[in-house]
N, C-alpha and C positions, 0 to 999 in steps of 0.2 A: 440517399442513405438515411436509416433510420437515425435520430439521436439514440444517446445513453448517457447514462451517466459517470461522470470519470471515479476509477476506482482506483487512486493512489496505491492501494499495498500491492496492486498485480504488475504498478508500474515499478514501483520497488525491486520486488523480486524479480523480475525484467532483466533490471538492470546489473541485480548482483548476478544473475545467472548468464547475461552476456560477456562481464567481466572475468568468469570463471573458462569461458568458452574463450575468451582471447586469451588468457592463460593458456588454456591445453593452445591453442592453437598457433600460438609464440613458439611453444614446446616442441611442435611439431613440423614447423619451418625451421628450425634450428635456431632460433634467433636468441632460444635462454632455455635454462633447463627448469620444469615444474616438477619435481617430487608429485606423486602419485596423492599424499595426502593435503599437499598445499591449498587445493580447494577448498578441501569440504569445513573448514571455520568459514570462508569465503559465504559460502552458499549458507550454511548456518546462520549465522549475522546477516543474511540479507533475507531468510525465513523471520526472526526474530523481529528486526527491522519491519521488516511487511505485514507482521501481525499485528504489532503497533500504532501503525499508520493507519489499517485498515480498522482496527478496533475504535482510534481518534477517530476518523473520518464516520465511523456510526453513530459516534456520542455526538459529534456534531449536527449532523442528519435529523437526528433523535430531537436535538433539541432545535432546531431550526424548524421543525414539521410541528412542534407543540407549539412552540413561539407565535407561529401563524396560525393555531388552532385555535388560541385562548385571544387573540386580539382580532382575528375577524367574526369570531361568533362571542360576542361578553355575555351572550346568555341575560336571563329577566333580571330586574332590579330590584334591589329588596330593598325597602325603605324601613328602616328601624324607630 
């Protein structure tokens, strides 16, 4: 199996989207009742959520990939 790289906000929204799917699906065994619009903040806040996570997780990327740019190449030295 190929690597990849882990993408936190897909996991995010994953998870609010399973949590919305046991919802309906509580609802659907009788086990509680879900109002029709009970979800959709659900799913909302875990959009939000996931854009978040995903936008940090670039900033970090972003600066992890310069970090190792400017300390493995210091470039010529200028003597003043």
């Amino acid at each position: 199996m190929l690597r990849h790289e882990f993408q936190p906000g897909k996991l995010v929204i994953g998870l609010f989207l399973v949590a919305a799917g046991v919802a309906y699906a509580g609802d659907a065994g009788g086990l509680w009742v879900t109002e029709w619009f009970a979800v959709i903040p659900l799913v909302v806040a875990g959009l939000v959520l996931a854009g978040v996570v995903a936008g940090i997780n670039g900033a970090v990327r972003r600066r992890r990939r310069a970090g190792r740019r400017s300390t493995a190449d210091p470039g010529p030295e200028i003597s003043g």
